[in-house]
Residue frames as qw, qx, qy, qz and C-alpha x, y, z in Angstrom:
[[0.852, 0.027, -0.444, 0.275, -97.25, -68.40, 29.45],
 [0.531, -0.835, 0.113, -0.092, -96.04, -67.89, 32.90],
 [0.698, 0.400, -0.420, 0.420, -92.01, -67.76, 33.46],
 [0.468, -0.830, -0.016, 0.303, -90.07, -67.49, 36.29],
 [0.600, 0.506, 0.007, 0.620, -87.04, -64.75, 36.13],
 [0.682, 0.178, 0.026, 0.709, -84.98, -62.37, 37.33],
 [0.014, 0.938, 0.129, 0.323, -85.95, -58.62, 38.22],
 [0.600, 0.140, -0.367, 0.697, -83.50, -56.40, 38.88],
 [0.264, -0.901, -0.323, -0.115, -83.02, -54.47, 41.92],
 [0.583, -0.551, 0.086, 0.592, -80.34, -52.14, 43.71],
 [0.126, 0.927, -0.024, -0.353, -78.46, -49.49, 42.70],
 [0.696, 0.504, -0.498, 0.120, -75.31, -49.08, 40.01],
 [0.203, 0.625, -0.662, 0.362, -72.52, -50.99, 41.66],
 [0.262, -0.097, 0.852, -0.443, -74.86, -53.09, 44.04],
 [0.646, 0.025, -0.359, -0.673, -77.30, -54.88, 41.63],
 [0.160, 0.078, 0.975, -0.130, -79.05, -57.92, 43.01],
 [0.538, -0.095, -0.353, -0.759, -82.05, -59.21, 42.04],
 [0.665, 0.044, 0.609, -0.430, -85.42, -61.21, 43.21],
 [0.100, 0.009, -0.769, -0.631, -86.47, -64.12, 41.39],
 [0.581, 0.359, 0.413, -0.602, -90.35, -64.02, 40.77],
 [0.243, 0.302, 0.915, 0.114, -92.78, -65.63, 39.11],
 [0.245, 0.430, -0.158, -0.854, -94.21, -63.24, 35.77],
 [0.631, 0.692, 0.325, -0.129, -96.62, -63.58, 32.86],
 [0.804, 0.095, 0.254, 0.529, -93.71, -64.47, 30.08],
 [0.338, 0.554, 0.310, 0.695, -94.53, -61.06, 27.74],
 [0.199, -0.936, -0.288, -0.050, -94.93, -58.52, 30.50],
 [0.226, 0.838, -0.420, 0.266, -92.73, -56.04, 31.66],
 [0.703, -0.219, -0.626, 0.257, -90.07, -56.81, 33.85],
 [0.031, 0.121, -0.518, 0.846, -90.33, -53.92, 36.14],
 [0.442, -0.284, -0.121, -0.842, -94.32, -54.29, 36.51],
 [0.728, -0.289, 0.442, -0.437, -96.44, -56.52, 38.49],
 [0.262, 0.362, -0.892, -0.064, -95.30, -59.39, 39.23],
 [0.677, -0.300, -0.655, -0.151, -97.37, -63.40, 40.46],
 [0.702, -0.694, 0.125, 0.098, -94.86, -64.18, 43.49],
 [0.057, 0.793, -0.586, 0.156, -91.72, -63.31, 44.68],
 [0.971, -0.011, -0.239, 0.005, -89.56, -66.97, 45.10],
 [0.727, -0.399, -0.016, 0.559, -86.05, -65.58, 46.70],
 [0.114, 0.943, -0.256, -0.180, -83.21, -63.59, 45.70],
 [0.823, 0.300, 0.017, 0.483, -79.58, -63.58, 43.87],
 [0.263, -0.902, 0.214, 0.265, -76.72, -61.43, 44.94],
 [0.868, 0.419, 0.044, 0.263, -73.61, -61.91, 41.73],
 [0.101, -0.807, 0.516, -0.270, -71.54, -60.03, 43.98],
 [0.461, -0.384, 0.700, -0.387, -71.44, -62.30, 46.58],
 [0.538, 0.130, -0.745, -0.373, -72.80, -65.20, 44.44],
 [0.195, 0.016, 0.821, -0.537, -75.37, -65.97, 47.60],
 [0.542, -0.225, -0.444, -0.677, -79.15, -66.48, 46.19],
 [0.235, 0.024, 0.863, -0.446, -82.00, -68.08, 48.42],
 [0.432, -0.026, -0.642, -0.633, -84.96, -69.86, 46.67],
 [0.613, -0.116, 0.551, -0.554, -88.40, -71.17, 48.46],
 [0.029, -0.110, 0.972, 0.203, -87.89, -74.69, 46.87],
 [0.287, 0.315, 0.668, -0.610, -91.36, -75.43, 47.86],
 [0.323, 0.806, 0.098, -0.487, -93.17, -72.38, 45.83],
 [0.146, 0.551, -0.635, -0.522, -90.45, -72.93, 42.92],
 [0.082, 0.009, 0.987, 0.141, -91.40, -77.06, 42.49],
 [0.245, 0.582, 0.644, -0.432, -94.99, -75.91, 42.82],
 [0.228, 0.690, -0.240, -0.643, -94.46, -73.18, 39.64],
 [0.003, -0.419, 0.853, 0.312, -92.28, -75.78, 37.76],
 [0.260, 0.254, 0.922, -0.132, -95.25, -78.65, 38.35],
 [0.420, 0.719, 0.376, -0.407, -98.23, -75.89, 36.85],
 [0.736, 0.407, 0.355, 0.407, -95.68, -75.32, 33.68],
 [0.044, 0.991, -0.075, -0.100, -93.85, -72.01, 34.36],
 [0.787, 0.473, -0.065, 0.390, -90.29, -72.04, 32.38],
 [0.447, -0.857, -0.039, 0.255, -87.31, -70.73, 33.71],
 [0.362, 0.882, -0.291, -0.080, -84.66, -68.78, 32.57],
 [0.885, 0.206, -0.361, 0.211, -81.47, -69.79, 31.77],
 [0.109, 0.534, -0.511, 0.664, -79.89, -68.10, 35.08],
 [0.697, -0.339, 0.115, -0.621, -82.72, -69.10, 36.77],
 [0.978, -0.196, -0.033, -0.067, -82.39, -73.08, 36.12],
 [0.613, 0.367, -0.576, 0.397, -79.06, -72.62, 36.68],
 [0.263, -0.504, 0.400, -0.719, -79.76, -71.08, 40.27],
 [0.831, -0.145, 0.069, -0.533, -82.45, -73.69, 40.56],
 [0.942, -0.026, -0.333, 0.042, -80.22, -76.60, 40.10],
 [0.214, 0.503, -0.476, 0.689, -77.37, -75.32, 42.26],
 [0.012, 0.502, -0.659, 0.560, -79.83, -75.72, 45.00],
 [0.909, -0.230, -0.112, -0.329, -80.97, -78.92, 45.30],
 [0.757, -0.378, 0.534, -0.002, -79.26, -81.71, 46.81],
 [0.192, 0.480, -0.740, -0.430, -77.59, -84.24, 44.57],
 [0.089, -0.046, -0.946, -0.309, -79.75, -86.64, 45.33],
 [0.380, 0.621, 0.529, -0.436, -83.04, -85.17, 44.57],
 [0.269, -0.007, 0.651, 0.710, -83.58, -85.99, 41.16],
 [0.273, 0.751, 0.596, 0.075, -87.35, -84.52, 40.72],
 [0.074, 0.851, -0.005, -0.519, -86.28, -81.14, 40.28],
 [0.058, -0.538, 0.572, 0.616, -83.74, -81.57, 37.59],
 [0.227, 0.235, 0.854, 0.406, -86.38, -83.61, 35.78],
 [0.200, 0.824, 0.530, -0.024, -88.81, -80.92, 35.78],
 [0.081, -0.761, 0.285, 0.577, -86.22, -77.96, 34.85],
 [0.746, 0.509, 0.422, 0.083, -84.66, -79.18, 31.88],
 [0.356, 0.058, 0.316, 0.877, -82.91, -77.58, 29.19],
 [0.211, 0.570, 0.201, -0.768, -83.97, -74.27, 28.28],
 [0.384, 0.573, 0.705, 0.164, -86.22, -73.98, 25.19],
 [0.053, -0.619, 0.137, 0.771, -84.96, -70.70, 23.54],
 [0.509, 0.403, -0.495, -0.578, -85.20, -72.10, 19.63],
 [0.838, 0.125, 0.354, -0.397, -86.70, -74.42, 18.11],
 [0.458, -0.154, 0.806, 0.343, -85.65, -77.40, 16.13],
 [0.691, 0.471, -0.048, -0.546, -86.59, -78.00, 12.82],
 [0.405, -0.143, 0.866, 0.254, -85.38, -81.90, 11.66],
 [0.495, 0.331, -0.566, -0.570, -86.48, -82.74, 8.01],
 [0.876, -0.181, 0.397, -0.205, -88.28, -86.18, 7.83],
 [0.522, -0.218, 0.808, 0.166, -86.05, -89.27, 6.50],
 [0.727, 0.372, -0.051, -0.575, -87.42, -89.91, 3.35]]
């Protein structure tokens, strides 16, 4: 399963990171699909290729939970296809008993 996420870069005290587009169980310093922007949590600036991200999101690549937060931050407000293809993350699973 392909995810997008997070890799960190910079040194201590100036971490930012890129977000790319990984194979779910790999590392996260190793090779990576594509690179999709960056995130600065200093400066709380980030820049995403909307484009290349809706394209990921459409083939079925999951994004963290920093991630779709990043990702909904920059869309418009009134461009609802992204936020219908993000979603809630999908960390645990439900288990509902049937009714009986």
């Amino acid at each position: 399963m392909v995810s997008i996420k997070l890799k960190l870069i910079g040194k201590k005290g100036q971490r930012s990171f890129r977000v790319i587009v990984q194979e779910a169980r790999s590392k996260l310093q190793g090779k990576f699909i594509e690179d999709l922007g960056w995130y600065n949590p200093h400066s709380n600036q980030f820049e995403l290729k909307k484009d290349r991200v809706l394209h990921w999101l459409g083939v079925g690549a999951r994004p963290t939970a920093t991630v779709s937060q990043l990702i909904k931050k920059s869309q418009p407000k009134a461009d609802p296809p992204l936020a219908e293809k993000i979603g809630e993350p999908q960390d645990k699973a439900v288990i509902t008993e049937p009714e009986v």
